[in-house]
N, C-alpha and C positions, 0 to 999 in steps of 0.2 A: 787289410781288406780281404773277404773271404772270398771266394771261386763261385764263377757265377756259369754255369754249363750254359753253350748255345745251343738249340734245339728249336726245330720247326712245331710248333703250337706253343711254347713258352712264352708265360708272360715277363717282359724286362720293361727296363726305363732307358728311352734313347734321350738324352741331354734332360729335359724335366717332360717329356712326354710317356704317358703308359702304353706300349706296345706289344703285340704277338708278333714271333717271330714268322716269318712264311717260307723261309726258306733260305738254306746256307747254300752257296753256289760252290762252283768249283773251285771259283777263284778265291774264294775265302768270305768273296760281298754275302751281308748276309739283308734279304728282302725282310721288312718291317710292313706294320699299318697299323697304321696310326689309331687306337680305339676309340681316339674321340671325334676326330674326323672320318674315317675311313684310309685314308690315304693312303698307298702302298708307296715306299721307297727303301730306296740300300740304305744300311747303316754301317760304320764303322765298326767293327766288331769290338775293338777296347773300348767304344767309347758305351756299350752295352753293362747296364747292371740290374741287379736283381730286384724286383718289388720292394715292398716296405713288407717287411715281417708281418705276419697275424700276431695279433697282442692278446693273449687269454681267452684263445677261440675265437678273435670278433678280427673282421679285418679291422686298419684305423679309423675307416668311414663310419664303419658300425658301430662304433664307440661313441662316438659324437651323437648317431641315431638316438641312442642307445640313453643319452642325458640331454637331450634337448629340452629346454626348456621349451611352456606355454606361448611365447612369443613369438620362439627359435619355428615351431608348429605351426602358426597361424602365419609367417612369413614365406613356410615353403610351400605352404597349402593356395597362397597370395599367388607365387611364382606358378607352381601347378598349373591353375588355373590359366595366368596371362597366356605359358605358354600352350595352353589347350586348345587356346580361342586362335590359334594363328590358324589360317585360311587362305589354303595353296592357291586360290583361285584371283587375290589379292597379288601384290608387293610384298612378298615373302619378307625381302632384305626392308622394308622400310617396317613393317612391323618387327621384326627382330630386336633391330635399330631402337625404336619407341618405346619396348620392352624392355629392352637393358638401359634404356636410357632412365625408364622408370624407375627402376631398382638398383641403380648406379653401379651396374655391374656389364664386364667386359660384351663383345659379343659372341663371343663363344660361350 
């Protein structure tokens, strides 16, 4: 396993989450937040590892972008939109809820 530097603005992976670090304390706790929720908390500093390498210039995401198929397109294009039309003014969590339920995908 290669050496992964802790540092306040780095990006790592705390368990299967992608994270910036915010700060190493004295006591060693190092503050996290979470990039997909927001959410600031301490992590374990072993349990801290490095992103996924960029593969041929592209991160991994981009690579998928990158050969999507015409379906794979009209499916994100599908999602886009569902979640375009959510409307603060509404039952946030019950439209969310509707949406991933549509698209059989988690609610996050």
């Amino acid at each position: 396993m290669g050496r992964f530097q802790v540092m306040a603005q780095a990006l790592a992976v705390a368990g299967d989450r992608l994270v910036v670090i915010v700060s190493v304390e004295p006591d060693g706790a190092v503050m996290v937040r979470d990039l997909a929720n927001g959410r600031v908390h301490a992590a374990n500093p072993s349990e801290l590892s490095a992103p996924p390498k960029i593969l041929h210039g592209h991160a991994a995401g981009e690579m998928g972008i990158a050969s999507a198929t015409e379906s794979q397109w009209t499916l994100a294009q599908r999602r886009k939109e569902a979640i375009c039309k959510i409307d603060d003014s509404q039952n946030v969590s019950r439209q969310i809820a509707a949406i991933a339920a549509e698209f059989g995908v988690s609610l996050r």
